[in-house]
N, C-alpha and C positions, 0 to 999 in steps of 0.2 A: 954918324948918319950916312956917309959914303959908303960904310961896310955895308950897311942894310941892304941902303941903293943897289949896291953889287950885288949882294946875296939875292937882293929881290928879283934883279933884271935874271941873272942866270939860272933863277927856279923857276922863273918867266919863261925861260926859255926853253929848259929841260922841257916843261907842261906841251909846251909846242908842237917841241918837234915829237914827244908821245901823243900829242893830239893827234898830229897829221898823220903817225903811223898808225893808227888805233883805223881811223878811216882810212886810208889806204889797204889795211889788210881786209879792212870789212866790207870794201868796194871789188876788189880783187875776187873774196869769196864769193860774193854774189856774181860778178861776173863768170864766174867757173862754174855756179849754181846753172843759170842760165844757159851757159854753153852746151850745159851735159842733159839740159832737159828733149829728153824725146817726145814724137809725136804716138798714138797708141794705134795698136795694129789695128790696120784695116779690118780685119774681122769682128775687133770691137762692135759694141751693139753698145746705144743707149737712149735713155727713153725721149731724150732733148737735147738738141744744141743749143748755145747761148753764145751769139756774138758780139762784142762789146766794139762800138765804133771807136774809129779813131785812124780811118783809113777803108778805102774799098777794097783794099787787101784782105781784109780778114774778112769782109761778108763776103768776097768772090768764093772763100776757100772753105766758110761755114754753108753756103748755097752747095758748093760740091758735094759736101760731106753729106745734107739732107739728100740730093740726092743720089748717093751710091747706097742711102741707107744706114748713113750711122746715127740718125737718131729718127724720129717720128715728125717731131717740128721743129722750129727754131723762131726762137725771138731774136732781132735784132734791136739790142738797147742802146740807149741815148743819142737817138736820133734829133738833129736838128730840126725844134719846128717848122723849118720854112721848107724842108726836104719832106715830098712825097714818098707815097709806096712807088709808085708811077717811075719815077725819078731813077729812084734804085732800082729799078729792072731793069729801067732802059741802060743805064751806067754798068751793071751788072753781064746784062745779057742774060737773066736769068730764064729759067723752062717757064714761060706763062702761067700753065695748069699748077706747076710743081709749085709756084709765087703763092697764086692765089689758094690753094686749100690749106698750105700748110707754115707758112711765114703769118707772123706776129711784128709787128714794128712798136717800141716800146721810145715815148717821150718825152717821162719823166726824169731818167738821170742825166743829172750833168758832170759827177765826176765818179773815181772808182765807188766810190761807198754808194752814189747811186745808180749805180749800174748794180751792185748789189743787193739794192732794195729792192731795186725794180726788178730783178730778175728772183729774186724769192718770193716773191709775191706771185706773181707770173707759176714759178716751181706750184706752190701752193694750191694755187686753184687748178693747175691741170692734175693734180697729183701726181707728180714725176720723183724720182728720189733717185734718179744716176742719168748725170749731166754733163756734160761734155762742153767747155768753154772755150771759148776760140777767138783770141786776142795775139799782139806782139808777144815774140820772145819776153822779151824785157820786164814784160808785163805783167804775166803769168803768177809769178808769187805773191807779187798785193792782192790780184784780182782772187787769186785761191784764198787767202787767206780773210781777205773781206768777206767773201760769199760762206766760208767756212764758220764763221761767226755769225750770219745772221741766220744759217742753215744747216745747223750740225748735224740733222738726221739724214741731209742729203748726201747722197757722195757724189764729188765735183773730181774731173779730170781735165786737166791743162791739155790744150792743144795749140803749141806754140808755133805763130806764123814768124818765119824768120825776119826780122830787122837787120841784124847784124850778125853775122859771120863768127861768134866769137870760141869756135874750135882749131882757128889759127891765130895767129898774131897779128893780122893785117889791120886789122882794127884800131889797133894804136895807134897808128899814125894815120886813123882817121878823126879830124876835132867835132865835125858832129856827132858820131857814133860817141867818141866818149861824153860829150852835154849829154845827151841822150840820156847812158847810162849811167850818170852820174847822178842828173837830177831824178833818174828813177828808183837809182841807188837811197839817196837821200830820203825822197816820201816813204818807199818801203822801211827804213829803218824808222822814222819815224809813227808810222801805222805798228810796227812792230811794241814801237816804246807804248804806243796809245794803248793797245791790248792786253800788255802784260799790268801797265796801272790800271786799266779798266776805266779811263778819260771817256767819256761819253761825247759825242759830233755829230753836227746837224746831218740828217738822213739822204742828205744832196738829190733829193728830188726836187723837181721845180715845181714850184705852185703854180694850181689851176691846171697841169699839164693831165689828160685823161691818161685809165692806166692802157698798158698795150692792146691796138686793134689788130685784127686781119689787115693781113696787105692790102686785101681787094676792097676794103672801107675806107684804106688812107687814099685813096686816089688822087686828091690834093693835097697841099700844105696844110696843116695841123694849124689852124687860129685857137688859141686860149687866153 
């Protein structure tokens, strides 16, 4: 019975330390995934942006991008219902006229999958089919691959806003930046495991939430 015990603890352990490498190498790649993702040439043209909150970072740099002209409009998704259009211009600073004709505020997703429902839908009725995403570095590959699956006929381009630095090393011996990319590491491999079984998951839209207005109709808070 001790032998076992032994045998058992040390195949125990063998499992481990290949678990921990298994994710370490898989953390790593994605990190270098990440690192090496560029932004698309300014001359790019596309028929929409799509910004997925999660910071006023990315809607300052998807507001840019409408207006130098890389897309025609832009939805901003999963906005808090207590956050106006109002709110976000002023936070922003955005071009008023440029707000009002051509911004969309969407306030039904609450996490990546509905950011991707609500932005194909949105896709859909304007008839757009090359889109332009504009989220964290980090981000970029769940949110492509979400949107990818629920809208195969579109083509979606990544435009990643920088979180972290990770074309040097300095990063490492930062412990937020690695939570960060760890736990993002993590959901993406798990969205990835979901896909390939074909696991089906709630549409992470919020109930009751309307689907995206004009900026210039959210003037207040969103009550549902």
């Amino acid at each position: 019975m001790r032998r076992v015990g032994h045998h058992g603890l040390r195949a125990a352990t063998v499992l481990g330390i290949i678990a921990v490498a298994v994710v370490a190498i898989g953390f790593f790649r994605f990190t270098d995934m990440v690192g090496n993702l560029d932004t698309p040439r300014d001359s790019e043209r596309f028929d929409a942006i799509v910004a997925l909150t999660g910071g006023y970072q990315r809607i300052d740099r998807a507001l840019e991008l409408l207006e130098g002209g890389s897309g025609k409009r832009l939805l901003i998704s999963g906005v808090n219902p207590q956050t106006s259009g109002t709110a976000i211009k002023r936070v922003t600073g955005a071009n008023e006229k440029l707000f009002a004709c051509c911004v969309d505020i969407g306030y039904q997703a609450i996490d990546t999958i509905g950011n991707a429902n609500e932005a194909a839908n949105w896709i859909r009725k304007n008839g757009f089919h090359k889109v332009l995403i504009v989220t964290n570095n980090y981000h970029i590959p769940r949110s492509l691959m979400e949107l990818e699956a629920v809208s195969p006929d579109v083509e979606f381009t990544g435009y990643p806003v920088a979180h972290t630095d990770l074309r040097d090393e300095t990063w490492l011996a930062d412990p937020m930046a690695i939570r960060t990319l760890l736990t993002e590491y993590f959901k993406y491999a798990l969205a990835s495991a979901r896909a390939y079984v074909g696991t089906k998951t709630s549409d992470g839209l919020r109930s009751g939430a309307p689907e995206p207005v004009p900026a210039a109709a959210a003037t207040s808070a969103a009550v549902f």
